[in-house]
N, C-alpha and C positions, 0 to 999 in steps of 0.2 A: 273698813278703815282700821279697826281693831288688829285685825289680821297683819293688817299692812306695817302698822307700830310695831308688834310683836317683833314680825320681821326684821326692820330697822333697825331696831335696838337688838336684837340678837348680835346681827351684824357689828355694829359699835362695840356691844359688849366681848365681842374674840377679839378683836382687835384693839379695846383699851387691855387687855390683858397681861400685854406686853409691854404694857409700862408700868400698870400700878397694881397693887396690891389686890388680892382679893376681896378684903373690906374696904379699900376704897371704890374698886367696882361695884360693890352693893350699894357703898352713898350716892354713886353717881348713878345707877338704876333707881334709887327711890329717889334723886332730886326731878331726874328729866319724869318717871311716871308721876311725878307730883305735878310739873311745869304742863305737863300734857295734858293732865285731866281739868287743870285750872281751866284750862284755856278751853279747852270742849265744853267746860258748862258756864263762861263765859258765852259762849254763844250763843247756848242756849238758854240763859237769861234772858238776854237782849231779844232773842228770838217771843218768848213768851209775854218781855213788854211790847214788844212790835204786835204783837197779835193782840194782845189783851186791847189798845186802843183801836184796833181795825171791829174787833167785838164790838164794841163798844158805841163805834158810830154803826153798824147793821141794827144793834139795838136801840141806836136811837131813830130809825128808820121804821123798825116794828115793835112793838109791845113784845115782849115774851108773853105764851099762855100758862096758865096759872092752874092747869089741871096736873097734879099731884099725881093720881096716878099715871097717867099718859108719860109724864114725863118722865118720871122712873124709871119706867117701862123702856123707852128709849134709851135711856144713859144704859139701864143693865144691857139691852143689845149688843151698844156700841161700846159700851167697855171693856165687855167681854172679847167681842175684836180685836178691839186694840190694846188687849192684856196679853194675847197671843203673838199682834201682825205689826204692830203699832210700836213707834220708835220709846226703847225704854228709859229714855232721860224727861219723857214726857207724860203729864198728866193730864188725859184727855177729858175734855167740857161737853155737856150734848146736851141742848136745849132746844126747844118749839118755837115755831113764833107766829102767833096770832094772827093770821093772813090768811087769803084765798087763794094768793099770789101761789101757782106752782114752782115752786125751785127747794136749793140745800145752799149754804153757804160751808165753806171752812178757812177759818182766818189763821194764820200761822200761830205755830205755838200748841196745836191741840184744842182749837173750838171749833165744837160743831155745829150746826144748825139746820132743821127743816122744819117747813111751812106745813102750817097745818092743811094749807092744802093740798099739797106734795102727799101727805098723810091720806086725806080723802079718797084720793085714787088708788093709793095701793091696796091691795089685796089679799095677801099677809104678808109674812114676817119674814120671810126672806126678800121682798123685795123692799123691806125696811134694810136688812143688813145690806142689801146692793147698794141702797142710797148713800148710807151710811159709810160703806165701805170705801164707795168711790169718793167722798169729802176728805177720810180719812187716807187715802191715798193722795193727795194733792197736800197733806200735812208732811207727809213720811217721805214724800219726794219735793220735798221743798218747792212747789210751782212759783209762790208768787214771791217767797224771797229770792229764788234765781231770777226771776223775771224782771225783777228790780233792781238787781245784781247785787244783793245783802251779803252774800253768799263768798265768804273767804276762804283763797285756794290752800293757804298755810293754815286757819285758822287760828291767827294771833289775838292776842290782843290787841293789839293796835293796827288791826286789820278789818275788812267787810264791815258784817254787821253789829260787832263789840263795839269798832270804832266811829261810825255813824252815828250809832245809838248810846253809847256809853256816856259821853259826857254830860255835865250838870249844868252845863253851860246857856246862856237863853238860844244862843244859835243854834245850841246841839236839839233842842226842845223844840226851835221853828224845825229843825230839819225833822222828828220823828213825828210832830204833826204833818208836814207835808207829805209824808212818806205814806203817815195813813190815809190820809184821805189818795195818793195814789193808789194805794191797795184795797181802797174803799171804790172807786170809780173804776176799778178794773174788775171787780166783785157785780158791780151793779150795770155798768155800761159795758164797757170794752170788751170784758173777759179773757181770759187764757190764751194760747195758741191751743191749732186742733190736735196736734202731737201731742200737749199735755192734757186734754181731754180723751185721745185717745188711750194717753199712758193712762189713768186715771180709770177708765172703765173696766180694761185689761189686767190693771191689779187688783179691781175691786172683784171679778168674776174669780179670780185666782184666790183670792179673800173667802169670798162665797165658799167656794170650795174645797178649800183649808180646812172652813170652819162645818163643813156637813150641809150647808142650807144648797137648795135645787138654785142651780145656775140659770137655767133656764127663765126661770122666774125674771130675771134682769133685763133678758131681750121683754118678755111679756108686758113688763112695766115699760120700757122702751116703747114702743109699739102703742099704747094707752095713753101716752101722752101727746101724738100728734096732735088728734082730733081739737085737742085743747091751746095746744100752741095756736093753733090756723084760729081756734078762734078771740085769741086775743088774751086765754088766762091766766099764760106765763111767759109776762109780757120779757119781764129779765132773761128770764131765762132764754125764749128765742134769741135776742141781743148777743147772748154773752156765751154761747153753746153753738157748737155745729151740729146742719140739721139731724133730724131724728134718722134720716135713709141715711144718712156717713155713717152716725155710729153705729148704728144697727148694724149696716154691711162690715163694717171692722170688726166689729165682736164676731158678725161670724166667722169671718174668715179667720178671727184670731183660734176661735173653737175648731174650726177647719185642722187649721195647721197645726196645731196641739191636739187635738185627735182627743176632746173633752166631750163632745157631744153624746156620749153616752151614761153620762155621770150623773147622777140621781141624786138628789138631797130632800132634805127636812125645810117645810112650807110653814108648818105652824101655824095653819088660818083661820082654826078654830081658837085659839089663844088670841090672834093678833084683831080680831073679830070682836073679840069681848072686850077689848083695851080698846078700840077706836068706838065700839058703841057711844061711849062719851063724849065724844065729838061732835 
């Protein structure tokens, strides 16, 4: 999008050339990069109050746990991802939450979340940064603000989701309550489309890989989870995910066709080993 601005204004700017001055060309390049920027982190404000209450009700659904190091340990993972991969208007959150329940949430705006028992199963540390990466991709490709249609094609102010969310007004308030608890019952019930779980695993594996950690690892954790979906211990997640045989067979064929399948990474399971012992 950056690119794209650049471009625009290049253009405008040869062509206001030939009416004004050269210093008025500079005012009118810092008024519109002024006007532009406003409005981008206009958006994403609103974006980070839309997410902060979607937080918010997940955690009023589970306890956060309250193991200090564990959770560290997760935020350094996932930060370190999303210091590289992760959109940089954004300050990403990563927290545990107190359950058996297998799943991750990610609410817009830059929060993360997995279940301590999402945790139990895995087996190191990359397939912590799979989990991780795939929540963080459904942040960085906006899933459920487009899905709710927040998502403005100008990015004005008094467009999408600025204008939805921006006012002070009681009705602007019934509307960003209602809006969460949409993004809350799409979170818990409903869930996604399978294109955006698919887009979501596909960037996370490309995440992985970015980042050095064994890709592989991601189908491994895949594959670990059936047994437990059929028996009933992630119960959301079966709900709100297409089955374990879709994505698997898409990641592979994604690795197929990108010609990844040979690509080796860092597991970390004796680190990740010593952090989950507290569990």
């Amino acid at each position: 999008m950056r690119q794209f601005y650049n471009c625009l204004f290049l253009s405008i700017f040869i062509v206001s050339l030939d009416f004004v001055s050269s210093a008025e060309a500079q005012e009118y390049r810092l008024r519109a990069h002024h006007i532009f920027w406003k409005n981008q982190e206009a958006g994403t404000e609103k974006e980070i109050d839309f997410g902060r209450g979607v937080a918010a009700k997940i955690l009023g659904k589970y306890p956060i746990l309250r193991d200090k190091q564990m959770v560290s340990y997760v935020s350094q993972i996932g930060t370190g991802i999303a210091a590289q991969l992760g959109r940089p208007e954004l300050r990403y959150y990563f927290g545990i939450l107190d359950t058996e329940d297998i799943n991750a949430y990610a609410a817009p705006g830059g929060y993360i979340f997995v279940t301590k028992g999402a945790l139990k199963l895995m087996r190191n540390e990359a397939q912590l940064a799979a989990v991780l990466s795939h929540e963080l991709a459904h942040i960085d490709q906006k899933h459920i603000v487009r899905k709710l249609k927040l998502e403005s094609s100008d990015r004005s102010l008094t467009s999408g989701i600025a204008q939805i969310l921006g006012g002070a007004t009681l009705s602007a308030k019934i509307a960003l309550e209602r809006l969460n608890d949409l993004a809350f019952k799409m979170l818990m019930e409903e869930g996604l489309s399978k294109e955006d779980e698919a887009d979501a695993d596909q960037k996370a594996m490309e995440m992985m890989i970015a980042t050095g950690y064994d890709a592989q690892s991601y189908l491994d954790y895949l594959k670990s989870l059936k047994p437990h979906l059929e028996q009933g211990q992630a119960k959301v997640l079966s709900k709100t995910h297409p089955t374990i045989d879709l994505r698997y067979q898409l990641l592979q064929e994604f690795i197929v066709k990108n010609e990844i399948d040979k690509i080796q990474g860092k597991k970390n399971e004796k680190r990740f080993q010593q952090y989950l012992a507290a569990l």
